[in-house]
N, C-alpha and C positions, 0 to 999 in steps of 0.2 A: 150289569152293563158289560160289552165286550172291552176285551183289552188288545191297542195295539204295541205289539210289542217295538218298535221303532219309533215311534211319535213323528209330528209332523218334523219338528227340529233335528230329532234324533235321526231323523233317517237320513241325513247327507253324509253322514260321516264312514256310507257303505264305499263309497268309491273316495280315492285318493284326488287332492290335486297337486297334479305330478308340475315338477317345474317351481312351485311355491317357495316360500324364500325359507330360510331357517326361524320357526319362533321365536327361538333365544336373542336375536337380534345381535348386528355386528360386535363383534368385542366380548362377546359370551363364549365360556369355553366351554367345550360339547364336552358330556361326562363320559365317564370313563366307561369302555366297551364291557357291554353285557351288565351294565350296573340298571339299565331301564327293564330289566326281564323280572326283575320280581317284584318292582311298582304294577308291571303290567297285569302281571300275576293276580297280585292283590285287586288291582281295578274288576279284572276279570272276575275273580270272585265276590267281589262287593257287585256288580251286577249281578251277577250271577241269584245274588240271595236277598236281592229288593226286587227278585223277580217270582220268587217264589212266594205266592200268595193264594193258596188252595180254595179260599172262599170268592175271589175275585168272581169268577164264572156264577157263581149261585148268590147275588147281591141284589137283584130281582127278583127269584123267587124268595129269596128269605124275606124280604120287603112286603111280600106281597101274603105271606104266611102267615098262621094264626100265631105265630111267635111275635112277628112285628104288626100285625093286622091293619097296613095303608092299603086303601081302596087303591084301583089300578088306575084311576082319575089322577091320583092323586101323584100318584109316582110318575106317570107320565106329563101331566099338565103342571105339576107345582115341584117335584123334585128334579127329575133328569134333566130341566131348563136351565138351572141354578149353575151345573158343572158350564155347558159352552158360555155362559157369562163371565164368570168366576177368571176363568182359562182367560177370555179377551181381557180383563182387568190387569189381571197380574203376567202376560205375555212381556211387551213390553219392557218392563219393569227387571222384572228378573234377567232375560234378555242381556239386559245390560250391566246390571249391578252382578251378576253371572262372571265379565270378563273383568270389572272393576275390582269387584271382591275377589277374583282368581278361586273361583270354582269351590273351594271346601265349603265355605258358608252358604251356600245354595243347595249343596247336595246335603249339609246337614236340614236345614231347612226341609227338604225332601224328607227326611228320613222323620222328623217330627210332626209333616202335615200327614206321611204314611201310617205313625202311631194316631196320630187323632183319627185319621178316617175306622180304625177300626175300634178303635174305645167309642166312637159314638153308634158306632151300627151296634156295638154290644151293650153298649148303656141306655143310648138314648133311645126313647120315646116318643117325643113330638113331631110334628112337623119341621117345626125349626132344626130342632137337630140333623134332621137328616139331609135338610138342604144344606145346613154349616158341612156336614159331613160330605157334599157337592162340591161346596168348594174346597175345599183341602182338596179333593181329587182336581180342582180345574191345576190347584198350585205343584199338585205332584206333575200332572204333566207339562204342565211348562218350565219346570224344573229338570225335567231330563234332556235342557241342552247341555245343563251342567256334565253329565255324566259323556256326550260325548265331547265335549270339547276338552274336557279335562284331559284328553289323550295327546293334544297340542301341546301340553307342558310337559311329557314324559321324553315323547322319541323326536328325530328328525324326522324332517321328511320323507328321507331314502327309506325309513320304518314305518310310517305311517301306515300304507297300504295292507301292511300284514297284520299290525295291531288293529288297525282300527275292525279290522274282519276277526281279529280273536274276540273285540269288548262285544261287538256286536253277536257275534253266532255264544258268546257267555250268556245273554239278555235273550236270546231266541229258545237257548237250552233251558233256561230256567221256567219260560213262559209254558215252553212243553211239558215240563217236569210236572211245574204246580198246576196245568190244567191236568194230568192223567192224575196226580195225585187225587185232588180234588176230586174227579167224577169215582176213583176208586172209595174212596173213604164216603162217598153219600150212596152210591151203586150197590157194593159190596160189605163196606163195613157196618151201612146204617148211623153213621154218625150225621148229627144232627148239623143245622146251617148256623145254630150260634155258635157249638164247637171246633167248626169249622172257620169262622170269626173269627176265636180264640187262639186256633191254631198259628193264623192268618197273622194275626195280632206279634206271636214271638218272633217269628220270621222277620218282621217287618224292625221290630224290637232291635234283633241282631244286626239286620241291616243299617240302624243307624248306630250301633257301636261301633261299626268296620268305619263307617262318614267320620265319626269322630276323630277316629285313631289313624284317620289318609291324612299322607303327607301335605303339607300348604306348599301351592308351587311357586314362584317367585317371578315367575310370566305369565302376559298371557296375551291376547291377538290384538287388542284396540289401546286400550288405556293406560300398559303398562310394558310400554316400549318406549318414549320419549326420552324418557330420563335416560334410560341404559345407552339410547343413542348418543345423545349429547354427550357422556361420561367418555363414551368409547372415541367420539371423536375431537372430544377436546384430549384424550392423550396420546391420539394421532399427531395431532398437531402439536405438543410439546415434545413430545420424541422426532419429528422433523426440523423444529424449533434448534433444539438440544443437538441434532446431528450438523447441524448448517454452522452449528456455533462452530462446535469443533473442525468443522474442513474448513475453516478461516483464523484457525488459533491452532497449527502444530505443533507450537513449543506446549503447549496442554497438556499433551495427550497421556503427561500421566497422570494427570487429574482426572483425565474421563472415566477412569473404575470409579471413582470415589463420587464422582457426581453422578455417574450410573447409580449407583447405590443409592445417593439421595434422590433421584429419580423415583425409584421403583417404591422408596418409601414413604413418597409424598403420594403416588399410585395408590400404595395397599390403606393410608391415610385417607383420600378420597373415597373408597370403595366402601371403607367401615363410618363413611359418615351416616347420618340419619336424614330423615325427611326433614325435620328442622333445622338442620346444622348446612343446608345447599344451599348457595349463592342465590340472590336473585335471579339471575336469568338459567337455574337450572328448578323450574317448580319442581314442588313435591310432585310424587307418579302418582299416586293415587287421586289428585285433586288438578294436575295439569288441563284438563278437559274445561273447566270453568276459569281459567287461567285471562288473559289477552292474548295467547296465542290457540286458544279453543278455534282458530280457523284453521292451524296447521296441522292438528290431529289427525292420526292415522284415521280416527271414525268416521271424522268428518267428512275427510277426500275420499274413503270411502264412498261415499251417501253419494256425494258428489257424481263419483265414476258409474253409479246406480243406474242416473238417466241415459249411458249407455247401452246398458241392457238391451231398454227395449226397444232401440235402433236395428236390434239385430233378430231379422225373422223368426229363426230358428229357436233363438232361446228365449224369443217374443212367446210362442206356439207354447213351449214348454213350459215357462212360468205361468202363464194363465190354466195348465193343462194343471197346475199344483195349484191353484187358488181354487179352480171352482170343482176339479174331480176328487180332489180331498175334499172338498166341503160336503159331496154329498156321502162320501165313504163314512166321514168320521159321523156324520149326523144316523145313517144305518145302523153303525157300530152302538152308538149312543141307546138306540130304542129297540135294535130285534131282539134283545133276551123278553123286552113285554110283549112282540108278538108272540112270541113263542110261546110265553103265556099262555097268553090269550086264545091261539091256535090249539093246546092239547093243555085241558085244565087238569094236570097231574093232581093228586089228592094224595099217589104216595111219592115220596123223595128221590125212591130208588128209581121212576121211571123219566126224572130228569136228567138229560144228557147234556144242559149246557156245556160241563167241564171237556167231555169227547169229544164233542165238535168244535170248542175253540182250539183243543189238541190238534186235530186233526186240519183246521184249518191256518192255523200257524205251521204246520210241517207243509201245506200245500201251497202256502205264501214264501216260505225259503227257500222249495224247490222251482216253482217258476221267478223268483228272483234269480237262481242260479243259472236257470235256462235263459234267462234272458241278457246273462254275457255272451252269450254263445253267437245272438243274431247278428247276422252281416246284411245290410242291404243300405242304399243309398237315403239318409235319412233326410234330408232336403227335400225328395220327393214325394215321399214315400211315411213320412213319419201321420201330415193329418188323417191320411186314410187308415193309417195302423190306432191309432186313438181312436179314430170315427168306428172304426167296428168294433173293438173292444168296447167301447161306452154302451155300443149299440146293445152288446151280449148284456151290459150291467143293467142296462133297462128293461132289456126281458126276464131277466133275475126275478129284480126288481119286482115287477109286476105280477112273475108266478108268486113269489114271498106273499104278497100284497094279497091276493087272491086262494089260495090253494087253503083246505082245511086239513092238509096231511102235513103231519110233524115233520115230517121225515123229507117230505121234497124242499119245506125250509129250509130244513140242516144244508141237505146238497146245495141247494140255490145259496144262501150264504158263504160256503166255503169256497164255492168256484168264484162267487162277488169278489170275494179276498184274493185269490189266487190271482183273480184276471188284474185287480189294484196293483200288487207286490211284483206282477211281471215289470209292469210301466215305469215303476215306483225309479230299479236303478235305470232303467237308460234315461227316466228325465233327469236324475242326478248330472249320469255322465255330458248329456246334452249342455246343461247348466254350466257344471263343472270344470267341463276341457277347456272353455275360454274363458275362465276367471284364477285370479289368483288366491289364495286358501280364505284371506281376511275379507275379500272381497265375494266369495261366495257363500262363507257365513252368511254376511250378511244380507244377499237376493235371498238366503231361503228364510231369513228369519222377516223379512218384509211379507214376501210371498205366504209363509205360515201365519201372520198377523192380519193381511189382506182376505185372506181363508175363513179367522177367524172373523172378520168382521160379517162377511156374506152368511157364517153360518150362524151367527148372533141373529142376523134381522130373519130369517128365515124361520129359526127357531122361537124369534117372538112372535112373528105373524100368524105360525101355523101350530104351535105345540105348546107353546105359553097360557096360561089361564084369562092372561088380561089380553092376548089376540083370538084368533079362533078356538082354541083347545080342540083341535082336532083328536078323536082315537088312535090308536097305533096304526089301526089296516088304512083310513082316511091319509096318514101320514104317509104310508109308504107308496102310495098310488100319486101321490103328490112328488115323493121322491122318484116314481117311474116317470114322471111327465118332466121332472128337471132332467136327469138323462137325456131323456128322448131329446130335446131341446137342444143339450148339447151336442146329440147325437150328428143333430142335421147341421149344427153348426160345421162339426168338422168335417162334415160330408161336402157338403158345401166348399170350403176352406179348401179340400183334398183336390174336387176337380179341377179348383181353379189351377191349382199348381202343375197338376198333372198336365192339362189340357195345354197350359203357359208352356210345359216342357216339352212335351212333343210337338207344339207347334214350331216353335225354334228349335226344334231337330229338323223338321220338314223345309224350312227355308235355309237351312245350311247354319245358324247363326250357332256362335260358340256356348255351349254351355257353362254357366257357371256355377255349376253344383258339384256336390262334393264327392269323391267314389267312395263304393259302397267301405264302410266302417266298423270293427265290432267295436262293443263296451270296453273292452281293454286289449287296446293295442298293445306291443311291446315299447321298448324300452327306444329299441334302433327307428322305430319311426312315430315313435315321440319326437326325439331328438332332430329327426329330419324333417318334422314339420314345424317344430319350434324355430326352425331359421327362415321359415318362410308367413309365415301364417301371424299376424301382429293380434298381441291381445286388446283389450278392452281400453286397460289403463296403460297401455304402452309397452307392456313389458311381452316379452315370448311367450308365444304359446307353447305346451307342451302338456298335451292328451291325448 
C-alpha cells in the first residue's frame, strides 16, 4: 500500500496560525531562549526514523508472493478493507485522548502498533493476521496527529512556523530516504521482501525507543489549560488583593518584604500541589472535562464556534474540498500498488519499482506544495474553478490508471494524481487556517478528516468489501474515475455561478465584496494590517 507522508491530520501543521494565542497559557513562563532547539532536534529526528520503513512500498507484492501466497481477491476484498475501518474506529478516540494524555502515550502507542505491523507481515500466516496487521496500520495513522501537535508543547508561536516546516520536511526526507532505499535493496541488491520486512521491523524498533525516551509535555491545546488558568488568575487577584491592602495601611509598609515573602511562598506552595491536594472549585486537568463545568471547556466552545465555519463560503468550499478529495486520494493510495499488480505480473523482484515511484512521487508532492506558496490570485473567485480543473486532470488520471496495460503510464499517472493532491493540499490549509484560531483549527481539520473517513468507510464497504460488491482493482478505479468526474461538474458548476455573480455586479456598477488577490504566506506587515480589520470566527483577530 502507498504511504502518505503527511496524513490526513498531519497535514495542517504545514502552515502556521499566525496571531494564535500562547499554548502555555497566561501565567506560564516561556522557557529559556534556544533551550526549544534540541527538543526540536530530537522530534526531528524521531520523525525522521518512524519514517524510514524500506518494506512499506513492497507490502503488496510481498502479500501477494509465493512467500506469503494471498490470492489478489483476498488482499483486495478481505485485507486492504480492514485498514479504512480500523482508522474510522480509532480516529476519534485517539483524537482526543492525543491532547488529554499530552502526546507521549499516543506516539508510544504508535511506535508499538508500528512493531506489530511488521512482526505479523513477518510471522503471520492467516488471513486474520494480516487483517489484525490492517489495523495497527489504521492505528498508526491516526496516531500521527500525535506527532504533529506535539510541536504545540515545544515553541511559541512566533516559532511555530519554522518548526513546524523542519518536523514536516524531517518526515518528507525520511519517506524519500526509505522509498530509494527500499527499491535499491530489491532492484540492485536482490534482497528479498521478508528481509526487507526485517529490515523494516529495526527501524521501526528504534523509532519507538526515541517515543519512549521524548520528553512528556505538561501542555497541551483542549484539556490541559483550565487548571493553569485558574491558578494564574487566582494569584492575579491575590497579588491585587495584597497590593490594595497595602495603599490603605502605610504605617505597614515595612511589613510588606515580609508578607511579599509569604506571598511568593504560598505561590510556589500552590504550584507543587497535586491533582489531589486542589480545592474544589480548581478540578483535577486531566479529568476537568467530565467535571460540572464540562460546558466551559476550551473543547467544548470550541465545537461550538465549529458551526461557524460553515457560514463562511470560502472555508465552506474548502472544508468539503478535504472531506470528499481526500477521500478519493486516500482510497487510490490504499489499492494502486494491486493495480500495479495486476497491470505487470513481475515474476522477478527486481523489475518491481513500487519503492521509485513512491520516491519520486513524494519529491513531486513537496515540490508542487512549494510552488503553491508562490500563487497570487483572487481566491473567492477564482478558487472553484482552480479545484474544478484540478479534480478534472485527477479523473483523467484516474481513468488512464483504470484502463492502460502499460506499467509505466501508471507509474506517471499516479505521481502526477499526488502532485496535482499536494499542490491543493497547503492553500486549503491556508484558506482554513487564516480565519481560525490554532485550537480552533485543529479541530475543523480533525472533524473534516473524520467526516472523510466516514464517506471513505461506506464507499469502501459498498464497492471493495467482500460482503458489498467486491469489485477487482481495474472495476474499482473506474468507479473512482466517475466519483471525480462527479465532483468534477460539481465544482464546475459552483465556479460559474460565482464567476458569472461577479462580473455581473462589476457590469452594473455594484461594490465588490471579494477579496484582492492573496498569496499563501503573506508577511508579517500585512498580517498585522489585516488583523485590525477583518474579525475572526470566535471573535478574536484575524491575522493570516
Amino acid at each position: 500500500m502507498a504511504e502518505d507522508p503527511g496524513g490526513e491530520l498531519g497535514a495542517f501543521q504545514a502552515e502556521p496560525v499566525l496571531g494564535a494565542e500562547d499554548p502555555a497559557g497566561p501565567g506560564t513562563p516561556s522557557p529559556p531562549p534556544g533551550a526549544w532547539k534540541w527538543s526540536v532536534v530530537y522530534l526531528c529526528v524521531y520523525g525522521f526514523m518512524t519514517s524510514i520503513k524500506p518494506g512499506e512500498p513492497f507490502i503488496t507484492p510481498f502479500l501477494l508472493s509465493s512467500e506469503k501466497n494471498f490470492t489478489r481477491e483476498q488482499v483486495t476484498n478481505e485485507i486492504t478493507p480492514v485498514l479504512t475501518y480500523s482508522y474510522m474506529v480509532v480516529l476519534v478516540p485517539v483524537f482526543l485522548l492525543t491532547d488529554m494524555l499530552r502526546y507521549k502515550p499516543v506516539l508510544v502507542v504508535q511506535g508499538l502498533s508500528h512493531v506489530a505491523i511488521w512482526l505479523l507481515l513477518l510471522l503471520g500466516t492467516s488471513l486474520a493476521h494480516m487483517q489484525l496487521m490492517e489495523f495497527f496500520y489504521g492505528v498508526t495513522m491516526a496516531a500521527r496527529v500525535a506527532y504533529s501537535s506535539y510541536i504545540f508543547s515545544l515553541v511559541t508561536p512566533a516559532l511555530y512556523q519554522r518548526v513546524a516546516s523542519y518536523s514536516r520536511s524531517a518526515v518528507l526526507l525520511g519517506v524519500f530516504a526509505s522509498s530509494v532505499l527500499g527499491q535499491l535493496c530489491v532492484s540492485q541488491g536482490g534482497v528479498s521482501y521478508g528481509t526487507l520486512s526485517a529490515v523494516s521491523l529495526g527501524f521501526v524498533s528504534l523509532g519507538l525507543l526515541l517515543a519512549l525516551c521524548m520528553p512528556w509535555p505538561k501542555r497541551s491545546l483542549f484539556f490541559n489549560r483550565r487548571q493553569r488558568e485558574k491558578l494564574a488568575a487566582a494569584a492575579k487577584k491575590e497579588e491585587a488583593t495584597q497590593a490594595e491592602r497595602d495603599s490603605m495601611n502605610p504605617d505597614l509598609a515595612e511589613g510588606k518584604a515580609a508578607e511579599g515573602k509569604a506571598a511568593e511562598g504560598k505561590a510556589a506552595e500552590c504550584k507543587a500541589m497535586t491533582a489531589a491536594e486542589l480545592p474544589p472549585e480548581l478540578p483535577p486537568r486531566s479529568w476537568s472535562w467530565c467535571t460540572r463545568s464540562w460546558r466551559q471547556s476550551v473543547f467544548v466552545q470550541m465545537l461550538v464556534e465549529v458551526t461557524g465555519v460553515v457560514r463562511v463560503p470560502n472555508l465552506r468550499l474548502w472544508c468539503l474540498w478535504w472531506v470528499f478529495n481526500s477521500t478519493g486520494y486516500y482510497l487510490v493510495l490504499f489499492y494502486v500498488h494491486i493495480l500495479w499488480n495486476k497491470v505487470d505480473l513481475a515474476t522477478d523482484n527486481k523489475r518491481v519499482y513500487n519503492g521509485g515511484v513512491e520516491a519520486v512521487s513524494t519529491l513531486l508532492g513537496a515540490m508542487t506544495s512549494f510552488l503553491a506558496g508562490f500563487v497570487k490570485i483572487r481566491w473567492n473567485i477564482w478558487s472553484e474553478l482552480l479545484i474544478g480543473v484540478l479534480t478534472a486532470l485527477q479523473a483523467g488520471l484516474l481513468l488512464l490508471m483504470g484502463t492502460t496495460t502499460n506499467i509505466w503510464v501508471c507509474y506517471v499517472s499516479y505521481a502526477l494524481f499526488r502532485g496535482f493532491y499536494q499542490f491543493l493540499v497547503p492553500i486549503a490549509i491556508f484558506q482554513i487556517a487564516s480565519s481560525l484560531t490554532k485550537e480552533l483549527c485543529a479541530l475543523v481539520f480533525g472533524i473534516n478528516t473524520f467526516l472523510g473517513t466516514i464517506v471513505k468507510t461506506v464507499i469502501t464497504l459498498i464497492i471493495a468489501d467482500k460482503r458489498g460488491l467486491g469489485l477487482d482493482v481495474h472495476a474499482q478505479f473506474l468507479v473512482y474515475f466517475f466519483y471525480f468526474a462527479l465532483l468534477t461538474v460539481i465544482y464546475l458548476v459552483c465556479a460559474a455561478f460565482v464567476i458569472t455573480r461577479h462580473y455581473r455586479n462589476q457590469k452594473v456598477g455594484g461594490a465588490s465584496d471579494l477579496a484582492p488577490p492573496t498569496e499563501l504566506t503573506p508577511t508579517a506587515t500585512e498580517a498585522e494590517a489585516r488583523s485590525d480589520a477583518e474579525p475572526h470566527l470566535n471573535g478574536k483577530a484575524t491575522s493570516a
